[in-house]
N, C-alpha and C positions, 0 to 999 in steps of 0.2 A: 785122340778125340773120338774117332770111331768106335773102337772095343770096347771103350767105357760106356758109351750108349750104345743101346740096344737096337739104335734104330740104323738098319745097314744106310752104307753111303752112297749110294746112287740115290737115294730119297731125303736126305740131308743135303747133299746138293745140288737138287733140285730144290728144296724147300730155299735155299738161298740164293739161287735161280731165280726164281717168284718173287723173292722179295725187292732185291736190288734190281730187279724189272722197273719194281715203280707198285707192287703190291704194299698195304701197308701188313705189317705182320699178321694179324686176324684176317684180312683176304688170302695171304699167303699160302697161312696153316689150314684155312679152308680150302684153297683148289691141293693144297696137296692131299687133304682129308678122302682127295674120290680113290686115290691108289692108296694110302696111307695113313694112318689115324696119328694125327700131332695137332696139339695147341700151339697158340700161337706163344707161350712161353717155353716151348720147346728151340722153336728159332729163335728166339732170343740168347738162347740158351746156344745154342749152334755158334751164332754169332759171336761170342764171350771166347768159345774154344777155337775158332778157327786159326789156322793157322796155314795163310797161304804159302806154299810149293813155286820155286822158279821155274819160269814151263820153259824158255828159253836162255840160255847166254849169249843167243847174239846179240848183239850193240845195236841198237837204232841211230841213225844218224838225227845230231841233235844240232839244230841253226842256233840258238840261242834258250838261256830261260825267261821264260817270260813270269813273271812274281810278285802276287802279292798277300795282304793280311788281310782278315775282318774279325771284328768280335763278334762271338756267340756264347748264346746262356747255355748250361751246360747246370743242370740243378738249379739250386740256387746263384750262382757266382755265374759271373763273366769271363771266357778266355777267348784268346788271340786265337786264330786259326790263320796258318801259314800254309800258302800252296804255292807251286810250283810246277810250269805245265812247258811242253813242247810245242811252238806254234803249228808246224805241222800236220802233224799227225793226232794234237790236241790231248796227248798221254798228259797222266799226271805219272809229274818225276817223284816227287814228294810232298809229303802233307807232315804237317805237326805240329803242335798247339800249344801255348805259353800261358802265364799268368802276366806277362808283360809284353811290353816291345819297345824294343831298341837295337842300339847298335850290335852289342854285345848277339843278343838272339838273334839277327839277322844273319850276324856274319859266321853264326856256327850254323844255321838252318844252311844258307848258302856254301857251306864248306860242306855239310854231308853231303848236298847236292854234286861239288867237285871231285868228292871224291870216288862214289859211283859212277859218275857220267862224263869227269873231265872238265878241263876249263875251256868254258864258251861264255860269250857275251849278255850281259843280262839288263834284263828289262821289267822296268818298275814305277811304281807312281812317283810322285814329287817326295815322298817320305823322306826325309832326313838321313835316316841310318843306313839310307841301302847304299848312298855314296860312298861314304864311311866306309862302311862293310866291303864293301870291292874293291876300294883303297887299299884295301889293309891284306887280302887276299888278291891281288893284283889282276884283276877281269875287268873289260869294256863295260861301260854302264851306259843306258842312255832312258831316255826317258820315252813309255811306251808309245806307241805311231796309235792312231783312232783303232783301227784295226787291232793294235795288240791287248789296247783299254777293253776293249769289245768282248772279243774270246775269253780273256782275265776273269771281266764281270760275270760273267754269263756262267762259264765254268763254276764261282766263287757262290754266286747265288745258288746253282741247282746243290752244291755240297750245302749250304750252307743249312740251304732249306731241310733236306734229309736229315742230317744231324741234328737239328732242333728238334722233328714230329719225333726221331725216334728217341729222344731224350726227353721228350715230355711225356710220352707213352709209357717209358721205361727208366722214371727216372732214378737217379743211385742216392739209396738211402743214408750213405753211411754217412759217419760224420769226419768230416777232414778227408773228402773223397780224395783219392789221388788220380779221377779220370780215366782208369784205365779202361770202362768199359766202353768210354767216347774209341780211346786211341782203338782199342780192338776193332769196333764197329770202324774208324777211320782207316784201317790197315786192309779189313774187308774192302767194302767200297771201294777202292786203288784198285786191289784186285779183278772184284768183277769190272770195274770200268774201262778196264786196260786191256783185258781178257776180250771183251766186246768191242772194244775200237781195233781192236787188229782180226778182228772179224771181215 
């Protein structure tokens, strides 16, 4: 990512620093503009190529998953956004996004989940397929306590909201998009989220 741009990487990531702050990209590309001259489709641009680095393997200890979906517009069309977080420590385990929802897509979202993090008990709204889903990969289900609705929402919404501004700012022209520059931007995001909760 770096060598190809010209722009060394300590100011690249800082530029994505700024943004995943809570900057929208043009304030971004602006405070980085006092040490470094970039527009703000340069971090866009950033964004597309990144490719987050494991900073640690050790395990976090994980109580349970707590899980759920929301649709988001994403261009023109609607998709599923699937998350997945730790009540604790409040990480996101996994994010990933569908054109549908069901049982089928539950129980393979929750299977990648098993198989990076193990089997722990999980927790979800009253949806249909997440019973199913657990059934069939053999994990405790239960249906979330006020408290785990809360963290869920809360989390759901602040992603939710990000992913929209930056998709109506930057949205994908092509036609039969295949989303990837949502998942990029949504593989970012995890990152710095996770990078600053264990801050």
């Amino acid at each position: 990512m770096i060598t190809r741009n010209k722009t060394p990487s300590k100011y690249v990531y800082y530029g994505l620093y700024l943004y995943f702050s809570g900057l929208s990209l043009r304030r971004a590309a602006e405070r980085l503009s006092y040490i470094f001259k970039r527009n703000h489709v340069s971090i866009w641009n950033w964004i597309q190529k990144y490719h987050p680095k494991r900073i640690s393997s050790k395990r976090k200890r994980i109580a349970e998953y707590i899980i759920d979906e929301t649709l988001i517009k994403a261009g023109s069309q609607y998709i599923w956004l699937w998350v997945a977080i730790e009540p604790e420590n409040r990480q996101i385990l996994a994010l990933n996004i569908s054109k549908e929802r069901n049982m089928l897509i539950a129980e393979r979202f929750i299977s990648g989940l098993v198989r990076i993090h193990g089997k722990h008990p999980v927790s979800t709204d009253r949806g249909t397929w997440y019973p199913q889903a657990c059934r069939f990969l053999n994990l405790d289900h239960h249906i979330h306590s006020h408290y785990e609705k809360s963290i869920i929402e809360r989390k759901m919404q602040y992603i939710k909201d990000r992913a929209e501004s930056f998709d109506d700012y930057f949205p994908c022209k092509m036609k039969n998009c295949n989303l990837n520059h949502i998942i990029n931007w949504l593989t970012l995001f995890v990152d710095y989220h996770n990078k600053e909760r264990n801050r």
